[in-house]
Biopython code that builds the backbone (N, CA, C, O; Angstrom):
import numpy as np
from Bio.PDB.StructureBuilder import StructureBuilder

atoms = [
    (1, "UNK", "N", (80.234, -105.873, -2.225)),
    (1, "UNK", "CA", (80.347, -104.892, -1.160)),
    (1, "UNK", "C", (79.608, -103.606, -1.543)),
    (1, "UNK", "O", (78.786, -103.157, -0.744)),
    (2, "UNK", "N", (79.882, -102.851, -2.941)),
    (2, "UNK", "CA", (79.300, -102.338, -3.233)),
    (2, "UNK", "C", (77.507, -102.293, -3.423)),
    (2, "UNK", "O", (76.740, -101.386, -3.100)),
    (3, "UNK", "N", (77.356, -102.953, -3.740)),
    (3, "UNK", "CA", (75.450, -103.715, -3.661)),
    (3, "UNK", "C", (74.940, -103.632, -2.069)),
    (3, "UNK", "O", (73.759, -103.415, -1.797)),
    (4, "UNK", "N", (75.926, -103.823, -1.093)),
    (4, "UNK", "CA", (75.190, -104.147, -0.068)),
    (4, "UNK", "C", (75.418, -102.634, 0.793)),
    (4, "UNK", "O", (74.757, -102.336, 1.788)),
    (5, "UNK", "N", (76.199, -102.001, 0.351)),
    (5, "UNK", "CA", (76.318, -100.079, 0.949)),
    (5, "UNK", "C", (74.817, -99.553, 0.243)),
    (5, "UNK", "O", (73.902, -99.226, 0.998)),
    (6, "UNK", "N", (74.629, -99.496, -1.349)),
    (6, "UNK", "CA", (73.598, -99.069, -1.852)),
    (6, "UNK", "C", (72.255, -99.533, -1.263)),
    (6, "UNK", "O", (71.382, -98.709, -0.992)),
    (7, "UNK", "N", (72.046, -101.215, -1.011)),
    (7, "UNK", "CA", (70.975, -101.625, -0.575)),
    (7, "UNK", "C", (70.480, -100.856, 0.869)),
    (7, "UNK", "O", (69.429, -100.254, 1.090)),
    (8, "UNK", "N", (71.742, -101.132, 1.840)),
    (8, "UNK", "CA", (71.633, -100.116, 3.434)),
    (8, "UNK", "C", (71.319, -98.926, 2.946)),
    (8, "UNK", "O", (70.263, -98.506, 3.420)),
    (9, "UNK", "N", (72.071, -97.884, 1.817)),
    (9, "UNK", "CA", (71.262, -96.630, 1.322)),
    (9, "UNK", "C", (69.886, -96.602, 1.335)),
    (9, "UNK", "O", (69.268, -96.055, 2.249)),
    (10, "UNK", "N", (69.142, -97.352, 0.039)),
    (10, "UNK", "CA", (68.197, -97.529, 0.098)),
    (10, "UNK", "C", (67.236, -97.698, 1.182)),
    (10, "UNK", "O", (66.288, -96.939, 1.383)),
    (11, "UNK", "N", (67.429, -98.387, 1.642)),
    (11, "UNK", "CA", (66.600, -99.411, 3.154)),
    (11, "UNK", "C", (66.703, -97.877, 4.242)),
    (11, "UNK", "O", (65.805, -97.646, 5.051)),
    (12, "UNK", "N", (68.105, -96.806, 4.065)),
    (12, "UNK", "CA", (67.659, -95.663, 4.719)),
    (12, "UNK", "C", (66.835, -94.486, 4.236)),
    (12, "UNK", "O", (66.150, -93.817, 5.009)),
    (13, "UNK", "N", (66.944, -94.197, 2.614)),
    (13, "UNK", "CA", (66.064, -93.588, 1.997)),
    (13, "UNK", "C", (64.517, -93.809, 2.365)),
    (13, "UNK", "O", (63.723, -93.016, 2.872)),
    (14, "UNK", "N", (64.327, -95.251, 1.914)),
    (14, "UNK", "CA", (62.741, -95.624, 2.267)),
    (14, "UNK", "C", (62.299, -95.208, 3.314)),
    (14, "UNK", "O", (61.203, -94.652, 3.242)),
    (15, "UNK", "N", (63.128, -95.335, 5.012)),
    (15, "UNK", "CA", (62.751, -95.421, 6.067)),
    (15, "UNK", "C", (62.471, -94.068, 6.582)),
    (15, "UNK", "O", (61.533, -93.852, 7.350)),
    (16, "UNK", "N", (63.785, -92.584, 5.903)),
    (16, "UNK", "CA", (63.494, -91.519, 6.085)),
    (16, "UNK", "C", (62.099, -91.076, 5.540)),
    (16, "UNK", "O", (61.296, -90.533, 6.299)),
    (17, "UNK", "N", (61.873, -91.255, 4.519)),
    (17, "UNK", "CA", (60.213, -91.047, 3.777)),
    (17, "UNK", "C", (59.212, -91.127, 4.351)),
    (17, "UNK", "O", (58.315, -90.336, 4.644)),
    (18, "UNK", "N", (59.514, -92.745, 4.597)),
    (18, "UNK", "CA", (58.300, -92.880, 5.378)),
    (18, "UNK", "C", (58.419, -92.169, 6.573)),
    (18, "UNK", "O", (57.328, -91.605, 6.651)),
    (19, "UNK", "N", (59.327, -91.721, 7.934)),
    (19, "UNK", "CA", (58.999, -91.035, 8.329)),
    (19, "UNK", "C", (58.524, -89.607, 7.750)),
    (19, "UNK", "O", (57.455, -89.204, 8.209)),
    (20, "UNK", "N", (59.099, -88.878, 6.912)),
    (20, "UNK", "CA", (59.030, -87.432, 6.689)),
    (20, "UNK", "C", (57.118, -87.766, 6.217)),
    (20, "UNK", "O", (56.310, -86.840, 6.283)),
    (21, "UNK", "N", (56.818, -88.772, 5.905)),
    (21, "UNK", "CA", (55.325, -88.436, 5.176)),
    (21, "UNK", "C", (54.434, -89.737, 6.982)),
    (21, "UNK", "O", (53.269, -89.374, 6.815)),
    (22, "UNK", "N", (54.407, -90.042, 7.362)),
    (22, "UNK", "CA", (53.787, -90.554, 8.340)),
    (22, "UNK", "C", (54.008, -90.804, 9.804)),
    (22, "UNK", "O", (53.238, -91.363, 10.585)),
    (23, "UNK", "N", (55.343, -90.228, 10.070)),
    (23, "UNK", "CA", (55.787, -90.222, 11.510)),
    (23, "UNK", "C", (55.294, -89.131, 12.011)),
    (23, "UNK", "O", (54.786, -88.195, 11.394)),
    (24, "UNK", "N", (55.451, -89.258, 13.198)),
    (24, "UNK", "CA", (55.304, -87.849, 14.315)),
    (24, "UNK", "C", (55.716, -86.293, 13.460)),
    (24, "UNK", "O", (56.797, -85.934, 12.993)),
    (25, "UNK", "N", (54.688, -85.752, 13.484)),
    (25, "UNK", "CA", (55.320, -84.279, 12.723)),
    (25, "UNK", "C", (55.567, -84.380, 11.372)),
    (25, "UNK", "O", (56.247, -83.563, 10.751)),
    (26, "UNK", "N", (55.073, -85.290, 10.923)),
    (26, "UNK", "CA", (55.580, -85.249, 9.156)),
    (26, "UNK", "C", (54.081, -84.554, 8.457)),
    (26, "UNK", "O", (53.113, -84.059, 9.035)),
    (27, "UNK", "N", (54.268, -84.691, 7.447)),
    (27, "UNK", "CA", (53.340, -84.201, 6.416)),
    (27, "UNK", "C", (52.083, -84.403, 6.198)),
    (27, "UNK", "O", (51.362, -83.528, 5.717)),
    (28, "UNK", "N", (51.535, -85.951, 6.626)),
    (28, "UNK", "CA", (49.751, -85.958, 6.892)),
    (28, "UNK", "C", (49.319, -84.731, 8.251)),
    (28, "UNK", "O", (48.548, -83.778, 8.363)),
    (29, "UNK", "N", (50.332, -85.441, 9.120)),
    (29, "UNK", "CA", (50.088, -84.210, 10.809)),
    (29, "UNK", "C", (50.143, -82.563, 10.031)),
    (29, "UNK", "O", (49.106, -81.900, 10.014)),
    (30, "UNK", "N", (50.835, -82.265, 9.700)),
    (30, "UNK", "CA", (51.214, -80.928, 9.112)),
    (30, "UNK", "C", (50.026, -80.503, 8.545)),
    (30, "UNK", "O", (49.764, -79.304, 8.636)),
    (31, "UNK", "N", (49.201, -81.291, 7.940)),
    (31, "UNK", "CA", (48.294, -81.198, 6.670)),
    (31, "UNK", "C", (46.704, -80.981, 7.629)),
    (31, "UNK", "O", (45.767, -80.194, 7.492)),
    (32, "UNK", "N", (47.044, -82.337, 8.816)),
    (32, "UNK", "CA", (45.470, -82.100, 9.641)),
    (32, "UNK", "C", (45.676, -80.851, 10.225)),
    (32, "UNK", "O", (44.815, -79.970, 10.215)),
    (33, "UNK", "N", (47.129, -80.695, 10.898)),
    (33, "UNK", "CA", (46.769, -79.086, 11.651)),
    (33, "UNK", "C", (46.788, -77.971, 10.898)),
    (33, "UNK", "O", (46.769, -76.965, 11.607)),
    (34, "UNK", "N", (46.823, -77.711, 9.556)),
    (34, "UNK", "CA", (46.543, -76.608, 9.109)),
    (34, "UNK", "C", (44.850, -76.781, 8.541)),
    (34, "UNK", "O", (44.240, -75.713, 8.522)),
    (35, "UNK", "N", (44.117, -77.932, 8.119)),
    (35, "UNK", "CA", (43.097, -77.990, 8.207)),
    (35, "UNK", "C", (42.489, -77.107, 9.400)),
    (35, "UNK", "O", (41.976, -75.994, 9.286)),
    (36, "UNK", "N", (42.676, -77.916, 10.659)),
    (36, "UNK", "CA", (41.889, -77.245, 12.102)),
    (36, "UNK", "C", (42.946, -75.632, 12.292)),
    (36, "UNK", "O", (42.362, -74.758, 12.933)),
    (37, "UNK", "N", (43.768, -75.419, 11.999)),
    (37, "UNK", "CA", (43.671, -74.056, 11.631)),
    (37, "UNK", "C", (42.975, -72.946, 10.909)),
    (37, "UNK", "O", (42.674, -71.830, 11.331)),
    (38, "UNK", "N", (42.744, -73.595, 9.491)),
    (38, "UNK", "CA", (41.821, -73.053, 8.770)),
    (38, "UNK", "C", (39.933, -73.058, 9.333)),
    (38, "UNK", "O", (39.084, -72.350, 8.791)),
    (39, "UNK", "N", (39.692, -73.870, 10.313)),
    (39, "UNK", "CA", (38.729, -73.841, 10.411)),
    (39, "UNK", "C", (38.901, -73.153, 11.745)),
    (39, "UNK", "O", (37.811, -72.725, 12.127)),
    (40, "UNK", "N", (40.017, -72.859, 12.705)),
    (40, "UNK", "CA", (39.637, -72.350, 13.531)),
    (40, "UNK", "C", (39.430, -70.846, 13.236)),
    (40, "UNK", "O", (38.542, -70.173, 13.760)),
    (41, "UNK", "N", (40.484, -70.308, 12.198)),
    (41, "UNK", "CA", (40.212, -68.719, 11.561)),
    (41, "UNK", "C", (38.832, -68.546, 11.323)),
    (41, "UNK", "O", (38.368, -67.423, 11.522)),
    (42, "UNK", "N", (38.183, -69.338, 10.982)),
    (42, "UNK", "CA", (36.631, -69.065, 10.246)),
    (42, "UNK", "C", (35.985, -68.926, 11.461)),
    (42, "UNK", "O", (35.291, -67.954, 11.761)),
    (43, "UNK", "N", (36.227, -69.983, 12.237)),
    (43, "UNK", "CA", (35.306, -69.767, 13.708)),
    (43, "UNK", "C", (35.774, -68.417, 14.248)),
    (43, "UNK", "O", (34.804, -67.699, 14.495)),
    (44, "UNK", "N", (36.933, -67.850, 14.506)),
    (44, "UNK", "CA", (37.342, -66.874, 14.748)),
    (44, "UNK", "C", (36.493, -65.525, 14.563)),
    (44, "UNK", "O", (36.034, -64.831, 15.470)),
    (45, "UNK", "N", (36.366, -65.268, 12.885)),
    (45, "UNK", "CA", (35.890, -64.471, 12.193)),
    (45, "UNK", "C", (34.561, -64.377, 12.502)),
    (45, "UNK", "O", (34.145, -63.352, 13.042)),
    (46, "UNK", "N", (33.912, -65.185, 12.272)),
    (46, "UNK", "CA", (32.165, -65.728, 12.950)),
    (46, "UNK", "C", (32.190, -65.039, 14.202)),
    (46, "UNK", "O", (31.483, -64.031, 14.176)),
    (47, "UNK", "N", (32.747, -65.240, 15.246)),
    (47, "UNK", "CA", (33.209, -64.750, 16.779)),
    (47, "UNK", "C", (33.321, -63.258, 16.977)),
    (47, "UNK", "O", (32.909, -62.597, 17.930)),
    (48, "UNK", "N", (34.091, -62.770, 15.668)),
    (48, "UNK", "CA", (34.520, -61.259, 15.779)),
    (48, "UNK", "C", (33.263, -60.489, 15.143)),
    (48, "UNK", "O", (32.914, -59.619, 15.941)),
    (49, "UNK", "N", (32.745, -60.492, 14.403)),
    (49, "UNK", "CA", (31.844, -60.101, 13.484)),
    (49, "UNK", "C", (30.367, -60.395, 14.642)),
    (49, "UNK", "O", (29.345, -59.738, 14.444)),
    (50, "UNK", "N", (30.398, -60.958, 15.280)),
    (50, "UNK", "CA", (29.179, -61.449, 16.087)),
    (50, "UNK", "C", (29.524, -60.067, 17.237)),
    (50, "UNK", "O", (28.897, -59.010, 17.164)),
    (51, "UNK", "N", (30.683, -60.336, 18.326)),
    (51, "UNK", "CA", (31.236, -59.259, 19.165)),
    (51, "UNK", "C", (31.125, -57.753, 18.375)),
    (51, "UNK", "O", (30.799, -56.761, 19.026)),
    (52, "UNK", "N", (31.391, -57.673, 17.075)),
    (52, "UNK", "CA", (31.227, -56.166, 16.360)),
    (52, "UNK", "C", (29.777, -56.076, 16.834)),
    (52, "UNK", "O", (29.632, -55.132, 17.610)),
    (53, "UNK", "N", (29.097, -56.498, 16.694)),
    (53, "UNK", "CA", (27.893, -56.388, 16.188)),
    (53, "UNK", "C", (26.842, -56.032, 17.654)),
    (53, "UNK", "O", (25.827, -55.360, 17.838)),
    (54, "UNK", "N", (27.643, -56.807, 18.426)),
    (54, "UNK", "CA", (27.198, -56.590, 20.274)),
    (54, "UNK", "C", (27.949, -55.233, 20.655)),
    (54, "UNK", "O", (27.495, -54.584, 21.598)),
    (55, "UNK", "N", (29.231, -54.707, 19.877)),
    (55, "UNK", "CA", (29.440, -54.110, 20.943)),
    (55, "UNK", "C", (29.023, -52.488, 19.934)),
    (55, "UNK", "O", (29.066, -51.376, 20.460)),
    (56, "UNK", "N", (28.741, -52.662, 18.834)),
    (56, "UNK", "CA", (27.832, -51.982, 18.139)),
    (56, "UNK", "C", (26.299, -51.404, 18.618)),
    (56, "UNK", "O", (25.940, -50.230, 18.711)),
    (57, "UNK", "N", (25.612, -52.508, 18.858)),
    (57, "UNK", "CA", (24.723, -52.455, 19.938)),
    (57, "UNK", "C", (24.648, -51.810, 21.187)),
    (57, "UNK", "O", (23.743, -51.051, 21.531)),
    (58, "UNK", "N", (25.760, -52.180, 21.942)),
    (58, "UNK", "CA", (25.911, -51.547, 23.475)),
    (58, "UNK", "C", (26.581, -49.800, 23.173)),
    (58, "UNK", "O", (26.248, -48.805, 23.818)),
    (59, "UNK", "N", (27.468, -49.835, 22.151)),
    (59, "UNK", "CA", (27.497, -48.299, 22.040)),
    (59, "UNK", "C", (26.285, -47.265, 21.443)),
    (59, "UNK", "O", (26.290, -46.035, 21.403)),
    (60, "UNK", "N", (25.359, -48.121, 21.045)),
    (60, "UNK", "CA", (23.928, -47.376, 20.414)),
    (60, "UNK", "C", (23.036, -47.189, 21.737)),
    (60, "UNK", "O", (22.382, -46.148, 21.796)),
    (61, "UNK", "N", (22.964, -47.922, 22.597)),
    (61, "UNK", "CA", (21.896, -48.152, 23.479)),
    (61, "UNK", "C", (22.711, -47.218, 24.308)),
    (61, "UNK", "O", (22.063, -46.413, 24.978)),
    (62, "UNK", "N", (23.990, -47.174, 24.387)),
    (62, "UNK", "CA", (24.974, -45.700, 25.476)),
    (62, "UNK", "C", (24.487, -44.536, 25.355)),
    (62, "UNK", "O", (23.697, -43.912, 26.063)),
    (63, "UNK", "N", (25.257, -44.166, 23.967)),
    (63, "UNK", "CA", (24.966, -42.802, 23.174)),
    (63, "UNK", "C", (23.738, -42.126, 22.617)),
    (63, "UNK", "O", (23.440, -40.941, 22.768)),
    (64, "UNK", "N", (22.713, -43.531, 21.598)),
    (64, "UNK", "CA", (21.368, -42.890, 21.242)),
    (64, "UNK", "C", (20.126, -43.153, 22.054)),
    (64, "UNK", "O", (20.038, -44.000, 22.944)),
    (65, "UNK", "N", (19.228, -42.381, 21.674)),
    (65, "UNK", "CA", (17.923, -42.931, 22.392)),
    (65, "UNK", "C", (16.939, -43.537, 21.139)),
    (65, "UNK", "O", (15.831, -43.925, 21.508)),
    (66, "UNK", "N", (17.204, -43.632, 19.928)),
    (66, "UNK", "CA", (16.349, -44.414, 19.337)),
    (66, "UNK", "C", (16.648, -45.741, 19.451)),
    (66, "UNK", "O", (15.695, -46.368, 18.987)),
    (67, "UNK", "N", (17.820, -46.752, 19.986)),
    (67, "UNK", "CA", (17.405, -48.123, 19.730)),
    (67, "UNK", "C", (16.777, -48.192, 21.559)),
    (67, "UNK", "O", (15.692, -48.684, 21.868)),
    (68, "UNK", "N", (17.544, -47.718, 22.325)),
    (68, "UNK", "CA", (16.345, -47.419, 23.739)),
    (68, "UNK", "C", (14.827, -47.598, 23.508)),
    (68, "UNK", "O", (14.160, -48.456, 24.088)),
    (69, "UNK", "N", (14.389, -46.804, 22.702)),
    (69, "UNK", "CA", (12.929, -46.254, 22.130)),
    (69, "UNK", "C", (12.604, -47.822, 21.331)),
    (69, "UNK", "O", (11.753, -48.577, 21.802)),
    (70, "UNK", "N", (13.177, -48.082, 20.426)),
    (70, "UNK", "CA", (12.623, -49.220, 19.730)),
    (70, "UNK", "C", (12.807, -50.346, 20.939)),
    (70, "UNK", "O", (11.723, -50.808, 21.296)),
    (71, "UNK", "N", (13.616, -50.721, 21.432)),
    (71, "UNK", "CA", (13.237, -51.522, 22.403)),
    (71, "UNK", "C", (12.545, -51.797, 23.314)),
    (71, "UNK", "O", (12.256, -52.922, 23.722)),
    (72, "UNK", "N", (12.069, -50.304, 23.898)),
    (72, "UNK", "CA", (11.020, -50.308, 24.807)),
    (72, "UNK", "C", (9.585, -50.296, 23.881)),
    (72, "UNK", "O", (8.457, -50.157, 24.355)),
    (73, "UNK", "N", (9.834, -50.431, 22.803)),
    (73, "UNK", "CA", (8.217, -50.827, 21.824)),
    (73, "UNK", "C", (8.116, -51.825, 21.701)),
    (73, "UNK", "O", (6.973, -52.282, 21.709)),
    (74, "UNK", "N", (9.284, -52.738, 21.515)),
    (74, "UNK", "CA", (9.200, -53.875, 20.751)),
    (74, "UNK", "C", (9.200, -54.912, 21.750)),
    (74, "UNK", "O", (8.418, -55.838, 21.531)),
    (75, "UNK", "N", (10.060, -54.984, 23.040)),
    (75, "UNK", "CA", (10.034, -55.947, 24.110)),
    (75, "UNK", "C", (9.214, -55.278, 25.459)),
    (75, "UNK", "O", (9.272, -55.914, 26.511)),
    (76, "UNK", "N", (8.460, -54.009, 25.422)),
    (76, "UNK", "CA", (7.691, -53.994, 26.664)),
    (76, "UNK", "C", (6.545, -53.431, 26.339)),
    (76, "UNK", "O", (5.845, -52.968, 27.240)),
    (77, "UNK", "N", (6.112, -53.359, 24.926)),
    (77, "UNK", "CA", (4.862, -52.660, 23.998)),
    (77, "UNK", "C", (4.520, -51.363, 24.952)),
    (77, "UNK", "O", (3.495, -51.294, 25.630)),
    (78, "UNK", "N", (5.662, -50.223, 24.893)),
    (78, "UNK", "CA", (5.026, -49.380, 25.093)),
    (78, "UNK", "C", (5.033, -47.505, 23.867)),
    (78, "UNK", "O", (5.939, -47.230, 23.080)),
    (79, "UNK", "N", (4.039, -46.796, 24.074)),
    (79, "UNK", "CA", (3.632, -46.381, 23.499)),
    (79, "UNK", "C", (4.044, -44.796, 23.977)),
    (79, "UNK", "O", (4.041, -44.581, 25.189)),
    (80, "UNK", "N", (4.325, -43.912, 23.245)),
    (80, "UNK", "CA", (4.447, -42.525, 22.955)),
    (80, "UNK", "C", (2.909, -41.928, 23.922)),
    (80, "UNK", "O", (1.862, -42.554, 24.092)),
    (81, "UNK", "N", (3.285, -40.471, 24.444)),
    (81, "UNK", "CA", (2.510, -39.994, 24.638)),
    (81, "UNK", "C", (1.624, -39.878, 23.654)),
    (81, "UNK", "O", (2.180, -40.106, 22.580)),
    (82, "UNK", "N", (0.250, -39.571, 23.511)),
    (82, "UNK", "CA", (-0.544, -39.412, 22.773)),
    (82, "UNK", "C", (-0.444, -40.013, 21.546)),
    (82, "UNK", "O", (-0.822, -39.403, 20.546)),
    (83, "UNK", "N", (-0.035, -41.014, 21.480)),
    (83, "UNK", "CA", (-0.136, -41.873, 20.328)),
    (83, "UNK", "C", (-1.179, -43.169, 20.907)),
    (83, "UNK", "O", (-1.360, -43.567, 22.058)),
    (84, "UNK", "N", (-1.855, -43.699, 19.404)),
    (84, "UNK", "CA", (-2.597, -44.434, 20.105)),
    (84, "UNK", "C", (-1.952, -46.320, 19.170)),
    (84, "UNK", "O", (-1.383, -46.521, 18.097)),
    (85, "UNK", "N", (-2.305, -47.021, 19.975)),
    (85, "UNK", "CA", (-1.933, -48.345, 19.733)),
    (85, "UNK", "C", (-3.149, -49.385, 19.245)),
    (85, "UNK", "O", (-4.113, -49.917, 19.796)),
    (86, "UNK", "N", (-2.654, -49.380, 18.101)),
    (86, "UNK", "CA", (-3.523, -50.547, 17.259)),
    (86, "UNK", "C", (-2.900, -51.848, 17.373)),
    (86, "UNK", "O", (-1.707, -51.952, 17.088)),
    (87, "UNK", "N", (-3.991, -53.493, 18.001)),
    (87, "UNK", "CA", (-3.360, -54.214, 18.002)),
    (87, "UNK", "C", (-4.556, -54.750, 16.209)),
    (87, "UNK", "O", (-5.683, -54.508, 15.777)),
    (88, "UNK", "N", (-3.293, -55.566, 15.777)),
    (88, "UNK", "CA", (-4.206, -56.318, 14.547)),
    (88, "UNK", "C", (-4.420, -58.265, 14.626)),
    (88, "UNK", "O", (-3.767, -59.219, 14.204)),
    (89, "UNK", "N", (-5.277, -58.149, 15.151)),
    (89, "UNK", "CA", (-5.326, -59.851, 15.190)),
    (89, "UNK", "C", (-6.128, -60.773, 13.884)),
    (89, "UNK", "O", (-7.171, -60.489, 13.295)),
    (90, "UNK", "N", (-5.226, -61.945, 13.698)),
    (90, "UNK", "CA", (-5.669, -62.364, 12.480)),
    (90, "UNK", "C", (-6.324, -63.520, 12.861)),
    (90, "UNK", "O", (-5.930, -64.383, 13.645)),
    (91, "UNK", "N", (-7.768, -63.442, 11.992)),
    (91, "UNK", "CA", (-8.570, -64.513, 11.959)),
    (91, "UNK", "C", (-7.995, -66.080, 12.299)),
    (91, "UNK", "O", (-7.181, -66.521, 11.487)),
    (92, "UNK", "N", (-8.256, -66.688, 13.105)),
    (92, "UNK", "CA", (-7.952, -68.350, 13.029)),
    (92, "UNK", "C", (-8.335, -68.756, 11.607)),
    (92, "UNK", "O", (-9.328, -68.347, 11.006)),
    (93, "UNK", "N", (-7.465, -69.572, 11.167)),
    (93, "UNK", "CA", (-7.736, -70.462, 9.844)),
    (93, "UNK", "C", (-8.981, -71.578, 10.180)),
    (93, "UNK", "O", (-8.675, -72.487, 10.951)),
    (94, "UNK", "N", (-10.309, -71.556, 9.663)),
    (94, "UNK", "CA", (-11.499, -72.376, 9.519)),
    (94, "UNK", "C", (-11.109, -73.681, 8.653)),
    (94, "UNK", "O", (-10.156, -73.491, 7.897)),
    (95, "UNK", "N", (-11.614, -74.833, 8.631)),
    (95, "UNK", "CA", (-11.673, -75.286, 8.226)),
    (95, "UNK", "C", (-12.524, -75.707, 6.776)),
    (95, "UNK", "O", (-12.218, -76.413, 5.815)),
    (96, "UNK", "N", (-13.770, -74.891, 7.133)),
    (96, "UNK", "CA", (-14.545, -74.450, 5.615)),
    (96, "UNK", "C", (-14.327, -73.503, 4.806)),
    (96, "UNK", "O", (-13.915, -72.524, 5.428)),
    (97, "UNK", "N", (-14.394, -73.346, 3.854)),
    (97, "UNK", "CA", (-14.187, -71.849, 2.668)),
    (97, "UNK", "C", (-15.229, -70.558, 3.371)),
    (97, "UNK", "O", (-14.803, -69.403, 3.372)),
    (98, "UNK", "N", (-15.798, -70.692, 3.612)),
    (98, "UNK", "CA", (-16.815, -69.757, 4.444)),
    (98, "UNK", "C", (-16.495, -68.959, 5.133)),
    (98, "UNK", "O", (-17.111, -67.897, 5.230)),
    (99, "UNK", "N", (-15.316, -69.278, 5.886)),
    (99, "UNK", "CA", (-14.449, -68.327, 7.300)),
    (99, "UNK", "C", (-15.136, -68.578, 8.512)),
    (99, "UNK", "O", (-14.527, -68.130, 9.483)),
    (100, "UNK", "N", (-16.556, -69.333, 8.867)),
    (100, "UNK", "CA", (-17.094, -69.356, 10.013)),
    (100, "UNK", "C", (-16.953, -70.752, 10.828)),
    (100, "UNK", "O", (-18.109, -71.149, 10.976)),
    (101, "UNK", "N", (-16.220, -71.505, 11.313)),
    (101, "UNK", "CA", (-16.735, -72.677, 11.445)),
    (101, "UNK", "C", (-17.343, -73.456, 12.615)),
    (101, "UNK", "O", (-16.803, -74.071, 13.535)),
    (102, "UNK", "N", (-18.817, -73.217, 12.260)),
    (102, "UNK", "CA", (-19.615, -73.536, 13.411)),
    (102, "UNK", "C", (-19.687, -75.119, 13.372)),
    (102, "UNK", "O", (-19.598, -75.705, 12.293)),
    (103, "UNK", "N", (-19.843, -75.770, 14.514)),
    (103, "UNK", "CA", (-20.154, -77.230, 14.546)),
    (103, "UNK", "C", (-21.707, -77.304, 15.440)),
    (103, "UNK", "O", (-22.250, -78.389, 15.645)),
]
sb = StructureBuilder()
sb.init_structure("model")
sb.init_model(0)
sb.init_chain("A")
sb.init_seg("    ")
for serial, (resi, resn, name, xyz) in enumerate(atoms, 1):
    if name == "N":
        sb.init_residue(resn, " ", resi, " ")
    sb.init_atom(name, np.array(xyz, "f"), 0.0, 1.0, " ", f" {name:<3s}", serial, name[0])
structure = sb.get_structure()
């Protein structure tokens, strides 16, 4: 009688385990969602640091006129009064050592 209370023990020990480590909500599950937690913080951070950085931007382009100024050089090439504009164009690569390549 005794043997067969311990064995039903047992046979409930095993069965709790295995749930607590592979059932619904046990400890592998526990383990994937703090994984995709940890990776959602990182995406997070990536997200925030990107938004700093825009809304960094939009308060410069509010308040100053130099990123105004660099932008209107850099995306509509334009130029200061009386300043003059050098464009520099670089040679096409020849196919001979010479630099000329006539056929």
């Amino acid at each position: 009688m005794l043997r067969l209370v311990a064995l039903i023990l047992l046979i409930l020990l095993i069965a709790l385990v295995v749930k607590l480590w592979a059932g619904q909500g046990g400890m592998i599950e526990v383990w994937r969602l703090e994984e995709s937690v940890a990776a959602q913080k990182l995406e997070n951070e990536k997200l925030k640091a990107r938004n700093d950085a825009l809304a960094a931007e939009v308060a410069n382009l509010k308040d100053g006129t130099e990123a105004i100024e660099e932008r209107a050089r850099s995306e509509l090439g334009l130029v200061k009064p009386g300043e003059t504009f050098y464009q520099v164009v670089e040679p096409k690569a020849s196919g001979k050592p010479g630099g000329n390549d006539k056929r």
